[in-house]
C-alpha positions in Angstrom: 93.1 106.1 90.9 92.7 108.9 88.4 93.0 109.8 84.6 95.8 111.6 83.8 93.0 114.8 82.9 91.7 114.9 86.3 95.1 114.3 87.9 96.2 117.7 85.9 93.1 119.1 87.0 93.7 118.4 90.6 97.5 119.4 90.6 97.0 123.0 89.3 94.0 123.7 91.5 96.5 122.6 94.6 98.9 124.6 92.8 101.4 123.2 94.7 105.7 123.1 93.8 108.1 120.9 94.0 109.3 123.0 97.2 105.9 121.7 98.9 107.0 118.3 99.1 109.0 118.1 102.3 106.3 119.7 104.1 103.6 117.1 102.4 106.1 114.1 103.4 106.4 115.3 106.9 102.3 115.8 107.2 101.7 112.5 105.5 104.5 110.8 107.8 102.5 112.3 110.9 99.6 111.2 110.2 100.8 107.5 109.2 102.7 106.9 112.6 99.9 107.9 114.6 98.0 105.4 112.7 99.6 102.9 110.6 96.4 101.6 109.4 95.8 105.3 107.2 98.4 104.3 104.2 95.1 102.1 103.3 93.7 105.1 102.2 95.8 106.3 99.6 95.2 103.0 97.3 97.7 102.5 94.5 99.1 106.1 95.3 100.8 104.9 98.4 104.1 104.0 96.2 104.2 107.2 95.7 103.6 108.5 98.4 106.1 106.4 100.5 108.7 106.9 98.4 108.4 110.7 99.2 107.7 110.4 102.6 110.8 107.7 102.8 112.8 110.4 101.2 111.9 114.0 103.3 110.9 112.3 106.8 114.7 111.6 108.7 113.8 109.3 111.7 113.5 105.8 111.3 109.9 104.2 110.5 108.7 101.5 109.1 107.8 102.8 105.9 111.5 103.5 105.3 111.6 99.5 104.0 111.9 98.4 100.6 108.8 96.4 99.9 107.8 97.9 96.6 104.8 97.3 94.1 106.4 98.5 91.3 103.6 98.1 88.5 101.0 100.2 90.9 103.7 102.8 91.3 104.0 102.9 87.8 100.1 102.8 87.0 99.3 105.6 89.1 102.5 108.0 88.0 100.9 111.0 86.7 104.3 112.3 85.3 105.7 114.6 87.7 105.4 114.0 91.6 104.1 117.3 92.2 101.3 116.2 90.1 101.2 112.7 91.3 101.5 113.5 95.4 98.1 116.2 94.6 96.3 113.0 93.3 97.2 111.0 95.9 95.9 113.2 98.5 93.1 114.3 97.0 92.4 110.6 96.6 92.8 109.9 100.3 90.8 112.6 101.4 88.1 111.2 99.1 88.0 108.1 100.7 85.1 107.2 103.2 86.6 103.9 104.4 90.2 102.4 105.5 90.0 99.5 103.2 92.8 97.4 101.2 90.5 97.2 98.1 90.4 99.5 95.5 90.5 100.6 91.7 92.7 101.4 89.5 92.5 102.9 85.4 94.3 100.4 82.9 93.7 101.3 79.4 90.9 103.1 80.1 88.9 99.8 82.7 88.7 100.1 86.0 89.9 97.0 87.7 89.9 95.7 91.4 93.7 96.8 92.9 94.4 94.9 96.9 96.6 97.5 98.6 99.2 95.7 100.6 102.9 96.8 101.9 104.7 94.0 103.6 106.5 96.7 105.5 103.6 97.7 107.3 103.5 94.2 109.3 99.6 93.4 108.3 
């Protein structure tokens, strides 16, 4: 997970809108059927991310459910989604292995974070 810094850094080099979104969810939602495994990637931004891709992508799916980490979601909020969806997938991009284990920035320490969405059925 990033700093809110490099989060702004990352959003205004995407220099993506708000009217991006939709098209993000769908890609995201894409990818994530073919493969459920891939929301692993994402770390703590998968709250995020499903909650946009729950939101734009209109066919049933099983990331549609409501299992929630809640503090995660809120530890890796960068204060706008725009902002927070860039970090998120620049963060999955940056990631060189599908693993449930990763780190998150808490008052400035990194500690361990197990991704894990009951919805997913692993």
């Amino acid at each position: 997970m990033y700093t809110q810094e490099f989060a702004d850094e990352i959003a205004k080099a995407y220099g993506k809108t708000e009217k991006d979104l939709p098209a993000a969810a769908k890609g995201i939602a894409e990818m994530i059927l073919k493969d459920k495994t891939k929301y692993l990637y994402f770390g703590a931004y998968w709250w995020a991310v499903k909650q946009l891709i729950a939101r734009f992508y209109e066919y049933k799916a099983w990331f549609k459910g409501g299992y929630m980490d809640e503090i995660a979601y809120h530890r890796a909020w960068h204060g706008s989604e725009v902002k927070t969806i860039s970090a998120a997938v620049h963060y999955q991009q940056e990631q060189i292995m599908k693993t449930a284990s990763h780190f998150v920035i808490v008052d400035d320490q990194e500690l361990s974070y197990t991704l894990f969405d009951e919805d997913a059925g692993f």
